[in-house]
PyMOL commands that place a pseudoatom at each C-alpha (Angstrom):
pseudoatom trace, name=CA, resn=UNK, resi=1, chain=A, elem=C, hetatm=0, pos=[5.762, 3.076, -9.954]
pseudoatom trace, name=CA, resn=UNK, resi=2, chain=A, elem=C, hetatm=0, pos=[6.368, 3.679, -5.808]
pseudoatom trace, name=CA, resn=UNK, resi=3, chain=A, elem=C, hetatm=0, pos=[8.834, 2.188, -4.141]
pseudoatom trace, name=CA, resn=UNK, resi=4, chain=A, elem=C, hetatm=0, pos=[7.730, 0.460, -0.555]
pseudoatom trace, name=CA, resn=UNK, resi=5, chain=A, elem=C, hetatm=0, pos=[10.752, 1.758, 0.972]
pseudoatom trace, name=CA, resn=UNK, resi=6, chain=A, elem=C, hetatm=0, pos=[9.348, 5.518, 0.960]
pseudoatom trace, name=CA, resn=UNK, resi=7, chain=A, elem=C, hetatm=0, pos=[6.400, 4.160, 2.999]
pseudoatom trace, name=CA, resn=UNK, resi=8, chain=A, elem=C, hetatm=0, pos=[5.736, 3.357, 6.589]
pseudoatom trace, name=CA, resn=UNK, resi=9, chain=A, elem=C, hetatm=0, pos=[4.166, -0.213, 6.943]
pseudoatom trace, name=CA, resn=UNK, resi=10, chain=A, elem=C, hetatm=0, pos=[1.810, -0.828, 9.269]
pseudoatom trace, name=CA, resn=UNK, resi=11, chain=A, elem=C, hetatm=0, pos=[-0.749, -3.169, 11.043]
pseudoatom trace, name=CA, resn=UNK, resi=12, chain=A, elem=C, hetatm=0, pos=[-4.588, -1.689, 10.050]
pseudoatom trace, name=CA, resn=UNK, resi=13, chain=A, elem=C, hetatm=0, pos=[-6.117, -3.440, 12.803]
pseudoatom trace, name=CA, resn=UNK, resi=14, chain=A, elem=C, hetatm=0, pos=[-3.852, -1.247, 15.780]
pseudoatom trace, name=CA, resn=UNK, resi=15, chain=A, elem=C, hetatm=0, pos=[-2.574, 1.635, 13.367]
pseudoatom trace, name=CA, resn=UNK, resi=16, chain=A, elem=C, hetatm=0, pos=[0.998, 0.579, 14.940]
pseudoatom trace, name=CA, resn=UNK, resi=17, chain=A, elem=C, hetatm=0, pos=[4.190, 0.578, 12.665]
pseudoatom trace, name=CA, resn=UNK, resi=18, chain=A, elem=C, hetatm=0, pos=[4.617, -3.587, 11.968]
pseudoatom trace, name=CA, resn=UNK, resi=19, chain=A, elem=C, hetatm=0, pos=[7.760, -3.645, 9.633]
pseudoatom trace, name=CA, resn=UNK, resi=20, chain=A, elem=C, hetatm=0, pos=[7.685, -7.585, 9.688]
pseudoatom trace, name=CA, resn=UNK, resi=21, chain=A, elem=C, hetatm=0, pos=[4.059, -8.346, 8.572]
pseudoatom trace, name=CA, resn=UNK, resi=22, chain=A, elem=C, hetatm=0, pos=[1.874, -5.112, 8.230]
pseudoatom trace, name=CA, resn=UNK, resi=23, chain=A, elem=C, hetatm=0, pos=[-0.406, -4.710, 5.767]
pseudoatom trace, name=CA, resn=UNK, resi=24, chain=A, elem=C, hetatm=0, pos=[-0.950, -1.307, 5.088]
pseudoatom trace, name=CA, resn=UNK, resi=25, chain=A, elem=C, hetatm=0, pos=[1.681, 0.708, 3.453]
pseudoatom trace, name=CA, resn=UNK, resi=26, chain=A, elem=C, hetatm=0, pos=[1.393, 4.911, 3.998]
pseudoatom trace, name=CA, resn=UNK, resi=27, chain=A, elem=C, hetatm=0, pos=[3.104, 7.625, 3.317]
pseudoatom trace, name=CA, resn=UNK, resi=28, chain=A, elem=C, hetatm=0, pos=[2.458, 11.487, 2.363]
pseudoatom trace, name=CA, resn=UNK, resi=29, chain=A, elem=C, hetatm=0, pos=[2.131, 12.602, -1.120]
pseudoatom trace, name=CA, resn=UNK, resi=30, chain=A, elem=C, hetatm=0, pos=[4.866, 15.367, -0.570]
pseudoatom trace, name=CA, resn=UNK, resi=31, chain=A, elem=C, hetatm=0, pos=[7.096, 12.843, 0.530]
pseudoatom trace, name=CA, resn=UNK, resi=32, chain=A, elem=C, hetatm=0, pos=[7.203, 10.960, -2.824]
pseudoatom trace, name=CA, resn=UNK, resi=33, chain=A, elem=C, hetatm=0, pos=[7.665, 13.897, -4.824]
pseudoatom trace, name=CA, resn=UNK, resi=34, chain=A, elem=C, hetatm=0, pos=[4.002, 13.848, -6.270]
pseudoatom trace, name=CA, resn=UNK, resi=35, chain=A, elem=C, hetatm=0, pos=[2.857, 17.770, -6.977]
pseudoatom trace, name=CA, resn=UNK, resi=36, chain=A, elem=C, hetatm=0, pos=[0.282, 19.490, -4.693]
pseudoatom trace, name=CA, resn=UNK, resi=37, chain=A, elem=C, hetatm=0, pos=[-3.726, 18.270, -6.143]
pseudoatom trace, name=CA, resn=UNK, resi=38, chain=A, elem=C, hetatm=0, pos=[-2.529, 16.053, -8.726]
pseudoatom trace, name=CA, resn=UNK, resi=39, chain=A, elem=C, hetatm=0, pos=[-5.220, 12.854, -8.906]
pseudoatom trace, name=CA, resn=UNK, resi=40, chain=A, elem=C, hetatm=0, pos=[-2.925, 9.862, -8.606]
pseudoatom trace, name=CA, resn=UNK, resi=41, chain=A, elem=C, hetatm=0, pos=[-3.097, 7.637, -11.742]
pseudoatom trace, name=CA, resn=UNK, resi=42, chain=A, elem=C, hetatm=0, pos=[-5.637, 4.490, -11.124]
pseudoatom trace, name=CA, resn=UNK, resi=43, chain=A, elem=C, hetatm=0, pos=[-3.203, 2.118, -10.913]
pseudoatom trace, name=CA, resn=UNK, resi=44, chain=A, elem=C, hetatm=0, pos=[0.611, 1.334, -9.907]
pseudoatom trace, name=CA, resn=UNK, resi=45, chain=A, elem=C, hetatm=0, pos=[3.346, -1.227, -9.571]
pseudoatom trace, name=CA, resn=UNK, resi=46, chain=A, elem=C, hetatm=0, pos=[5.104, -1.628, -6.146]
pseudoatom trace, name=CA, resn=UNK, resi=47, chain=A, elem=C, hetatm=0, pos=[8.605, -2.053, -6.083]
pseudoatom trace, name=CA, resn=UNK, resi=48, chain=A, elem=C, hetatm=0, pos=[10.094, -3.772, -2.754]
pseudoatom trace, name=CA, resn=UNK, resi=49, chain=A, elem=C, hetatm=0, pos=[6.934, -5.222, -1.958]
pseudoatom trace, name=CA, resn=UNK, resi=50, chain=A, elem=C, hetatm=0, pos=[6.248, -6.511, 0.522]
pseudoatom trace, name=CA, resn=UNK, resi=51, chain=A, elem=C, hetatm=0, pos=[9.741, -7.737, 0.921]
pseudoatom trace, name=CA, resn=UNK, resi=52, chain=A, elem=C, hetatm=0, pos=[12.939, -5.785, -0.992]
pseudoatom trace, name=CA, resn=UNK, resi=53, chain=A, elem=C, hetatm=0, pos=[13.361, -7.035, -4.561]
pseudoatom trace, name=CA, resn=UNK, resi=54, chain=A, elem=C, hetatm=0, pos=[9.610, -8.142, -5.235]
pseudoatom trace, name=CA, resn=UNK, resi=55, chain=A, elem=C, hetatm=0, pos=[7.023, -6.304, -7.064]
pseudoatom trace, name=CA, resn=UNK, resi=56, chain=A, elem=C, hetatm=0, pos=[2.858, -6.095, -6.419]
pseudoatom trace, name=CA, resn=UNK, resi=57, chain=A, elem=C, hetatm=0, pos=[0.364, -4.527, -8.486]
pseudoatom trace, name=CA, resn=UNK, resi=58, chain=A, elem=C, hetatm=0, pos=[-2.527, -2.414, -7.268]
pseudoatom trace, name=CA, resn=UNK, resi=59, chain=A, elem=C, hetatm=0, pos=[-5.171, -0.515, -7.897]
pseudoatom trace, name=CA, resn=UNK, resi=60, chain=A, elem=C, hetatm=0, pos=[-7.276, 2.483, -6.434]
pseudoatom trace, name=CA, resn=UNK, resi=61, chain=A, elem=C, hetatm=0, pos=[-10.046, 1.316, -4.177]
pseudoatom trace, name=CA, resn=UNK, resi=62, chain=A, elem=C, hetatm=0, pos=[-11.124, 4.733, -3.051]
pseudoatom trace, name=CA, resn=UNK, resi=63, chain=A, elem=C, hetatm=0, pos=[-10.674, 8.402, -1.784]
pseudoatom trace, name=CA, resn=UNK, resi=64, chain=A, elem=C, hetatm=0, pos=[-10.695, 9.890, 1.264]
pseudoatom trace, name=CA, resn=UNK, resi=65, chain=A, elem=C, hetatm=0, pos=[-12.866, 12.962, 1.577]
pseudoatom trace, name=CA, resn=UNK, resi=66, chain=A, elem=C, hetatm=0, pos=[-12.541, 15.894, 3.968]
pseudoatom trace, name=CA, resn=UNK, resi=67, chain=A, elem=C, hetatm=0, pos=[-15.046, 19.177, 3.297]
pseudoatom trace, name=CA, resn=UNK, resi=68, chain=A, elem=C, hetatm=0, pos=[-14.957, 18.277, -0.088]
pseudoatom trace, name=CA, resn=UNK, resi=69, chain=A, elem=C, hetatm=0, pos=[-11.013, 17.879, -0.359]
pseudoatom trace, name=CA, resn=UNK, resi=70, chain=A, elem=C, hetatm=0, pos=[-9.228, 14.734, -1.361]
pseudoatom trace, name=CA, resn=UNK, resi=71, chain=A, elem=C, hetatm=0, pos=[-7.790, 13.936, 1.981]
pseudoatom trace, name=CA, resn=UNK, resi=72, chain=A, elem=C, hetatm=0, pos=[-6.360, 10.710, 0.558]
pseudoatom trace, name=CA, resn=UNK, resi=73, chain=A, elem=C, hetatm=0, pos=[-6.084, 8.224, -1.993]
pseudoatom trace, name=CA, resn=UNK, resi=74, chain=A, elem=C, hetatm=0, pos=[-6.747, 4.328, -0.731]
pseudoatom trace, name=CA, resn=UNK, resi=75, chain=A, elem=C, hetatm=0, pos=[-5.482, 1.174, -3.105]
pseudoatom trace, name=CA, resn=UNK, resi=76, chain=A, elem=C, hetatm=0, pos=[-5.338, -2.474, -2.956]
pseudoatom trace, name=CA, resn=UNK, resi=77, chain=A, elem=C, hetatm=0, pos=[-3.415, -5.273, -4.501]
pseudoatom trace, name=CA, resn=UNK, resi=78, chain=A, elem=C, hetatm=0, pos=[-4.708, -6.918, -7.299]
pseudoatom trace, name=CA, resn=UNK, resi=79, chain=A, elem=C, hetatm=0, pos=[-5.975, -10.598, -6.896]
pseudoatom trace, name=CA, resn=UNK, resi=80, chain=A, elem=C, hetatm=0, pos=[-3.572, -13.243, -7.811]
pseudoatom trace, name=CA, resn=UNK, resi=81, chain=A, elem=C, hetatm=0, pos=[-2.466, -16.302, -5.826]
pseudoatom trace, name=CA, resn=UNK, resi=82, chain=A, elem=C, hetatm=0, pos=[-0.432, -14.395, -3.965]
pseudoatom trace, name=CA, resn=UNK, resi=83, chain=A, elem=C, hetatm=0, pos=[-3.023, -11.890, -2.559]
pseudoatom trace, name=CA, resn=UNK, resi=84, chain=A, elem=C, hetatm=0, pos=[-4.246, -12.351, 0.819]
pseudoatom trace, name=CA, resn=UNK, resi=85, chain=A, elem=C, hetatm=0, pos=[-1.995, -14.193, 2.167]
pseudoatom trace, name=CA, resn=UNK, resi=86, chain=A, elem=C, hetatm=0, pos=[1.896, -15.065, 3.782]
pseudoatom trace, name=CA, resn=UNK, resi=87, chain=A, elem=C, hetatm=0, pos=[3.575, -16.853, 0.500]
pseudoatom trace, name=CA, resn=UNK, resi=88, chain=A, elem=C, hetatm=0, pos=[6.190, -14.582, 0.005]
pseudoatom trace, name=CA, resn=UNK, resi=89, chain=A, elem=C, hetatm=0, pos=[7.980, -15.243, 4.006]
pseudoatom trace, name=CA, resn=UNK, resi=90, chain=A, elem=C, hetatm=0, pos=[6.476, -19.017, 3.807]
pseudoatom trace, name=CA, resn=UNK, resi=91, chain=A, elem=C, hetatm=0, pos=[6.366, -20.350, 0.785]
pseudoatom trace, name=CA, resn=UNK, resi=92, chain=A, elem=C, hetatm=0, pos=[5.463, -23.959, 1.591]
pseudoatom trace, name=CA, resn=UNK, resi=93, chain=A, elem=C, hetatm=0, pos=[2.944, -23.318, 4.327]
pseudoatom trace, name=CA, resn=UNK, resi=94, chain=A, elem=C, hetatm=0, pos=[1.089, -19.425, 3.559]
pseudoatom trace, name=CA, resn=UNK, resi=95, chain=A, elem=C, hetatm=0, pos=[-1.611, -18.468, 5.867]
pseudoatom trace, name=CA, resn=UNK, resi=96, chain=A, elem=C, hetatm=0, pos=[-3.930, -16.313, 5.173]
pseudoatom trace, name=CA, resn=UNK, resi=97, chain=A, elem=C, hetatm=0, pos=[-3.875, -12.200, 5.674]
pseudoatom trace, name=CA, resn=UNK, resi=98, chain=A, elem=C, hetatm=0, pos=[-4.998, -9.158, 5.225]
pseudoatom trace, name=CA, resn=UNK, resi=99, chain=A, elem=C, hetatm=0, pos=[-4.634, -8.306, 1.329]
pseudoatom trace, name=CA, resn=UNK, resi=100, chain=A, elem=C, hetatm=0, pos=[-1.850, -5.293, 0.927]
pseudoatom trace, name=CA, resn=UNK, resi=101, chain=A, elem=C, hetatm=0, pos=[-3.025, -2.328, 1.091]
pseudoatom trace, name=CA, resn=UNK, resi=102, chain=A, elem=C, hetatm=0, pos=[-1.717, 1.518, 0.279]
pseudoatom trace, name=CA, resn=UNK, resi=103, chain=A, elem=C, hetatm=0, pos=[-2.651, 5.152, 1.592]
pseudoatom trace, name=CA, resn=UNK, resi=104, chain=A, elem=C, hetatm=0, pos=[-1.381, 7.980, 0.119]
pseudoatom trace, name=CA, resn=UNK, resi=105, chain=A, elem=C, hetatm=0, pos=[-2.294, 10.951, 2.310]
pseudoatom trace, name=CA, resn=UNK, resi=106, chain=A, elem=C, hetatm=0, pos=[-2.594, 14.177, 0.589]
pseudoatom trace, name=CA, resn=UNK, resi=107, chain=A, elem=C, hetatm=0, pos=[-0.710, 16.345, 2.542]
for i in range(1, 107): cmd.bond("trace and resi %d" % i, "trace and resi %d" % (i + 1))
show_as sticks, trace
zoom trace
């Protein structure tokens, strides 16, 4: 299990830190305590996400490669009828979004 508030969230589209509505969730492997060239398991539960006191699941879409390194470890939320869009800040009226994403940089 992470917890959102160890990441930065961000917009994908500019790379710029959105705390309101970005999709993309990253942080540093260091930073959350994980040990140095340890594979990250498959799967996770968010805490505090996307908004503090709610929970997403996800899973591992891919890895980032550098020279042969793991330069990063990319997931995705799993589908559900709250994926890919803005139900959890407007309930009665969601528009659609970017699904939540997560990079975990291996630092």
């Amino acid at each position: 299990m992470f917890d959102a508030v160890n990441f930065d969230r961000c917009d994908p589209v500019t790379g710029k830190t959105d705390n309101e509505s970005g999709t993309l969730f990253v942080a540093e492997a260091s930073m959350l305590g994980l040990p140095p060239g340890k594979a990250l398991p498959r799967t996770f539960v968010f805490q505090n996400c996307p908004l503090p006191g709610m929970i997403r699941c996800f899973h591992q879409t891919g890895v980032d490669e550098s020279g042969g390194d793991v330069a990063g470890w990319r997931f995705e939320e799993d589908k559900g009828p709250n994926c890919g869009n803005t139900s959890y800040k407007e309930p009665g009226s969601p528009k659609k979004c970017l699904p939540l994403t997560v990079l975990i940089i291996n630092d």
